[in-house]
N, CA, C and O atoms as CSV, one atom per row, in Angstrom:
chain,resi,resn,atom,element,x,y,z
A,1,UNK,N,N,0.838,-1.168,0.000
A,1,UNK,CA,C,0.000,0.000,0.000
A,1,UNK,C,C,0.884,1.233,0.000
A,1,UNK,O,O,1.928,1.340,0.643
A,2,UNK,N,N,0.421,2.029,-0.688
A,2,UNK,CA,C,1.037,3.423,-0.813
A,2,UNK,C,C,-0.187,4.747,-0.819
A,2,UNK,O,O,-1.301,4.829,-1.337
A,3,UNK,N,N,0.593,5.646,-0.020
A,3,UNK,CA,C,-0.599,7.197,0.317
A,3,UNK,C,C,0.257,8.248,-0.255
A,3,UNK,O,O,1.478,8.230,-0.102
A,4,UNK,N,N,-0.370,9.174,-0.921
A,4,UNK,CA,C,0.288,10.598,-1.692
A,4,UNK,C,C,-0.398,10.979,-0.414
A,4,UNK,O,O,-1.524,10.509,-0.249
A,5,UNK,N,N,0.103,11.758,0.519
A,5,UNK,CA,C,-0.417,12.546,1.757
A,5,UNK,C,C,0.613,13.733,1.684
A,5,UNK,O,O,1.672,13.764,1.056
A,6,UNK,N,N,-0.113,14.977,2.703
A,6,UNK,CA,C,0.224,16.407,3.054
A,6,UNK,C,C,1.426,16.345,4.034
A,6,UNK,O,O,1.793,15.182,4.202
A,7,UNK,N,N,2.111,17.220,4.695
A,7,UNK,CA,C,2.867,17.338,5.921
A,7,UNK,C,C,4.404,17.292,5.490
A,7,UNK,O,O,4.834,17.928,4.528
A,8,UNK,N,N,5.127,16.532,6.244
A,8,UNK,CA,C,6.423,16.379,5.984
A,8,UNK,C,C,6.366,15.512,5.277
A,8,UNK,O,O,7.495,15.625,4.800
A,9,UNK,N,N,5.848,14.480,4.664
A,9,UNK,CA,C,6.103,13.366,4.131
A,9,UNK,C,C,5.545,13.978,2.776
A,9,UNK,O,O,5.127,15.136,2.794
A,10,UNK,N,N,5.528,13.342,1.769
A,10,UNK,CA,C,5.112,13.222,0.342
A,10,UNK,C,C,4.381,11.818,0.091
A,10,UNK,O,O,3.260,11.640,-0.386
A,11,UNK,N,N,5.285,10.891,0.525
A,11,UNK,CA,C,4.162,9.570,0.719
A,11,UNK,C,C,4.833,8.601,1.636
A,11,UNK,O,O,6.016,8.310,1.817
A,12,UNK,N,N,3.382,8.075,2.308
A,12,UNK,CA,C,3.570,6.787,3.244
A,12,UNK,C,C,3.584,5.235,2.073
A,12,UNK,O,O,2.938,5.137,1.029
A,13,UNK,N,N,4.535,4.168,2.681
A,13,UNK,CA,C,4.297,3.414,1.975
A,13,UNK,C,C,4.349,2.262,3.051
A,13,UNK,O,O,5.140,2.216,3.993
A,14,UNK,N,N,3.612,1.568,2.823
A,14,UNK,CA,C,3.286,0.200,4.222
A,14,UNK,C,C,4.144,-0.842,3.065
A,14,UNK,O,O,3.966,-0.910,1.849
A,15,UNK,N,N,5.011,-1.518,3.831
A,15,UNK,CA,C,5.438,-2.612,3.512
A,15,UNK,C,C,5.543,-3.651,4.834
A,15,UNK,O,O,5.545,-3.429,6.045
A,16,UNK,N,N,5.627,-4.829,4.078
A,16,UNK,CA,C,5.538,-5.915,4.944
A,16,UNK,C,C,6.393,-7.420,4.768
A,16,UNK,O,O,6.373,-8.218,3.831
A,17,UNK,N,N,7.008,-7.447,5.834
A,17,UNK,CA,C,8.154,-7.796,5.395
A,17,UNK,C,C,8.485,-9.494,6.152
A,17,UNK,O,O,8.433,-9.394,7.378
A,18,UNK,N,N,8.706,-10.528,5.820
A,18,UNK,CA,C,9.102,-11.470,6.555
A,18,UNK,C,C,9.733,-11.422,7.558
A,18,UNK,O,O,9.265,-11.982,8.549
A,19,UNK,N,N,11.152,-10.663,7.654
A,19,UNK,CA,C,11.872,-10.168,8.075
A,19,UNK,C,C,12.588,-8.807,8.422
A,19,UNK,O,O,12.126,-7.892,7.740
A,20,UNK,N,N,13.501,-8.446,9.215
A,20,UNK,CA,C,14.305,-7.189,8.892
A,20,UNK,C,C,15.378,-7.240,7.828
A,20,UNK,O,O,15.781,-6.413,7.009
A,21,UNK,N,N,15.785,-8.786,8.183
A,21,UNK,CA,C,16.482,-8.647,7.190
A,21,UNK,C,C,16.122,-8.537,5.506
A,21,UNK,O,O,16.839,-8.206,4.561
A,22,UNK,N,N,14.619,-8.987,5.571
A,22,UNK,CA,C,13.935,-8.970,3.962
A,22,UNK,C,C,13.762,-7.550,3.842
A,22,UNK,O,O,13.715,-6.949,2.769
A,23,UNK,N,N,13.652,-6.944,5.181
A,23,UNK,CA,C,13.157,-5.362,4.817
A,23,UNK,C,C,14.176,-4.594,4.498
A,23,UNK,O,O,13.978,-3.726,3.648
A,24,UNK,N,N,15.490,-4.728,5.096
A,24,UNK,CA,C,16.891,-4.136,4.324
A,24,UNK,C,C,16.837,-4.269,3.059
A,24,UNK,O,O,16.766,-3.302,2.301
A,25,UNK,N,N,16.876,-6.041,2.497
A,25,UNK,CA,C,17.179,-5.922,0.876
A,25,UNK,C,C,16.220,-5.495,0.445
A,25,UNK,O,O,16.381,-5.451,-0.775
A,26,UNK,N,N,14.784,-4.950,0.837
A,26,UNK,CA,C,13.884,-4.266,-0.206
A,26,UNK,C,C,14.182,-2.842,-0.255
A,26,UNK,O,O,14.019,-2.015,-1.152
A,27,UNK,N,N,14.803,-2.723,1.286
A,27,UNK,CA,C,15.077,-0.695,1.116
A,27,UNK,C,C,15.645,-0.577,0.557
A,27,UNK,O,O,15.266,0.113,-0.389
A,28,UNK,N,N,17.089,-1.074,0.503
A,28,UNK,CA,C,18.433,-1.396,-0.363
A,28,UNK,C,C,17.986,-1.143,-1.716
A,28,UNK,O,O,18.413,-0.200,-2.383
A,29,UNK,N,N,17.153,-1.953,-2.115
A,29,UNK,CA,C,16.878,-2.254,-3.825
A,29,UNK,C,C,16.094,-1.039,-4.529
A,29,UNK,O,O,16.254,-0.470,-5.609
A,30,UNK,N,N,15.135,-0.866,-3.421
A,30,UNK,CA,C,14.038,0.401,-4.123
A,30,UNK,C,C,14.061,1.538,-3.453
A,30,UNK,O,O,13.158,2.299,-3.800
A,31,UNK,N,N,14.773,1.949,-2.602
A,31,UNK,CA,C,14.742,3.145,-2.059
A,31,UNK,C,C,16.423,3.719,-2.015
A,31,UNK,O,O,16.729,4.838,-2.427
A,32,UNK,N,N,17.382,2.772,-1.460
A,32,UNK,CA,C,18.717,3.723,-1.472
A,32,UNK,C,C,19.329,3.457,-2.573
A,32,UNK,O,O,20.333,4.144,-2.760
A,33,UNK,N,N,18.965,2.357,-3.726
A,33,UNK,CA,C,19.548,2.778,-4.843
A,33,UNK,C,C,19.120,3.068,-5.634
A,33,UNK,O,O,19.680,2.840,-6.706
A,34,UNK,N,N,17.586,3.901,-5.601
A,34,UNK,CA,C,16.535,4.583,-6.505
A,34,UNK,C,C,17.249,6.176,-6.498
A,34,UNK,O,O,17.233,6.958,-5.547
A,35,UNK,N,N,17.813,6.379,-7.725
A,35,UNK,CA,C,18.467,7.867,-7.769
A,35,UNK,C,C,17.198,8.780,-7.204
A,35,UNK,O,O,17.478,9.605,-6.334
A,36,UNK,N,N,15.790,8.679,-7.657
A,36,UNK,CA,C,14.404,9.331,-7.433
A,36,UNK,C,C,13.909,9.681,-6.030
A,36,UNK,O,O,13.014,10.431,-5.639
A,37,UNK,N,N,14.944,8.748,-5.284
A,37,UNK,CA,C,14.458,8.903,-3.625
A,37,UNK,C,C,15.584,9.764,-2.778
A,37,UNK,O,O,16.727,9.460,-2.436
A,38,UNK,N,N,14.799,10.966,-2.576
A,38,UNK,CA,C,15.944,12.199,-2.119
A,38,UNK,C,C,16.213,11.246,-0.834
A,38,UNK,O,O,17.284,10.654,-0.968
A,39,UNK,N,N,15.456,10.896,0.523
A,39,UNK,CA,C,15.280,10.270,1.780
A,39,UNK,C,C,14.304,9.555,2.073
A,39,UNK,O,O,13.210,9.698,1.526
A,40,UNK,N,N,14.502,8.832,2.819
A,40,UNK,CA,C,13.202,8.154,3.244
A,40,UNK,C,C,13.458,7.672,5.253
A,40,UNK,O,O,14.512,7.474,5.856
A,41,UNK,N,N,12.451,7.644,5.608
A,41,UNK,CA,C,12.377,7.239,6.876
A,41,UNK,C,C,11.500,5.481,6.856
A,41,UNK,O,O,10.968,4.774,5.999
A,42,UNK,N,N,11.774,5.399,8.345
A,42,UNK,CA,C,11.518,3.780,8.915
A,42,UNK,C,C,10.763,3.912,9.771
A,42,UNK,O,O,10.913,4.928,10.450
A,43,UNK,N,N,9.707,3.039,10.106
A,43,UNK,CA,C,9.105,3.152,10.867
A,43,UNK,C,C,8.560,1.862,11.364
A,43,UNK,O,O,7.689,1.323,10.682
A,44,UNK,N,N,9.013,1.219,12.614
A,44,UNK,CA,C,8.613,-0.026,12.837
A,44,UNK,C,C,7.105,-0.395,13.719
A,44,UNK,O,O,6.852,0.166,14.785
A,45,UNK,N,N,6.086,-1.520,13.025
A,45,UNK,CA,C,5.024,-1.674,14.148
A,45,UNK,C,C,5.329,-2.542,15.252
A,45,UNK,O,O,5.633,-3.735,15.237
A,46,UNK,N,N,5.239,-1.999,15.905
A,46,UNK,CA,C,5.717,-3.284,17.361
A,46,UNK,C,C,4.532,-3.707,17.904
A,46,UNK,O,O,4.669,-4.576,18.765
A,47,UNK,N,N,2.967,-3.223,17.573
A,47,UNK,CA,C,1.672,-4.275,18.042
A,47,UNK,C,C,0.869,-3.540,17.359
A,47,UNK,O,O,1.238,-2.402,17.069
A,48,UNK,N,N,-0.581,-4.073,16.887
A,48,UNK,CA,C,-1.409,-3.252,16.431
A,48,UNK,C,C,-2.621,-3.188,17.331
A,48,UNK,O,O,-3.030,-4.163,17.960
A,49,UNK,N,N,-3.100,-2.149,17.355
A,49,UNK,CA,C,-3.838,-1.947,18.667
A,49,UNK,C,C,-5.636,-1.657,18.027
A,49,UNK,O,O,-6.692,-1.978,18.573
A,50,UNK,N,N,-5.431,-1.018,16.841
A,50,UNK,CA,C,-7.152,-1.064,16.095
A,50,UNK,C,C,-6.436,-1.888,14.685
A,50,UNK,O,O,-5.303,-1.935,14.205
A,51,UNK,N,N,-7.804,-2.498,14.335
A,51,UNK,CA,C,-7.390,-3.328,13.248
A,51,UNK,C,C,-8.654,-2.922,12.071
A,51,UNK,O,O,-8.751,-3.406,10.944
A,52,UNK,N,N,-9.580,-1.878,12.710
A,52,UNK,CA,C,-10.084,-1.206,11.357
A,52,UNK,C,C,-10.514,0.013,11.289
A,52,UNK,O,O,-10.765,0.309,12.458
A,53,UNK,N,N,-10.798,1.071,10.496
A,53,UNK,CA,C,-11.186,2.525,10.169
A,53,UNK,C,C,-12.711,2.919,10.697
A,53,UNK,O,O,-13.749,3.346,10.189
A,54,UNK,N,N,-12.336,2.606,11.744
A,54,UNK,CA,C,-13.696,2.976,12.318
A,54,UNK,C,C,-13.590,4.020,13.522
A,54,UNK,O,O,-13.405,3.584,14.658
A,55,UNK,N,N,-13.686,5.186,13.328
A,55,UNK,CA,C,-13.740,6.157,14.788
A,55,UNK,C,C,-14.778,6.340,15.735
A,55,UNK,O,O,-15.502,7.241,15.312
A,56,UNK,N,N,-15.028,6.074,16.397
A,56,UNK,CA,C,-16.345,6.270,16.865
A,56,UNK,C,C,-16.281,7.834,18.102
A,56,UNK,O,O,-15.690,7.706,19.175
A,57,UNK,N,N,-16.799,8.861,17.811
A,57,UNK,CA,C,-17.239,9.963,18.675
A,57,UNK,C,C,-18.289,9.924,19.105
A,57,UNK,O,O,-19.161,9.398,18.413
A,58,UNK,N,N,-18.715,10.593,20.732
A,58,UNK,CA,C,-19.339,10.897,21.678
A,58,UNK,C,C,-19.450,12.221,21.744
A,58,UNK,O,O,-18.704,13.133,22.100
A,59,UNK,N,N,-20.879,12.114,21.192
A,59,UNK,CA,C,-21.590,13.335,21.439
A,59,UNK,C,C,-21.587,13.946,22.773
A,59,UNK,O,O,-22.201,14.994,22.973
């Protein structure tokens, strides 16, 4: 999955990875040796806590 979003970022991209080490050779391959990618950041999930798009507010 990939998001064109506002802020500091330009886009989020969710990857998912067997490993860290699978996730190196994918950064490796498509991001630090993509001339197109000025930077990129990491961001690890360590649990998921909602598992769908649902907000619910109180009136």
């Amino acid at each position: 999955m990939n998001y064109y979003v506002t802020g500091m970022y330009d886009f989020v991209l969710i990857v998912e990875t067997k490993s860290m080490q699978a996730y190196e050779a994918f950064s490796k391959h498509y991001l630090m040796n993509n001339p197109s990618v000025k930077q990129f950041y990491t961001h690890v999930i360590m649990d998921s806590v909602k598992l769908n798009f649902t907000v619910r507010f109180d009136e």
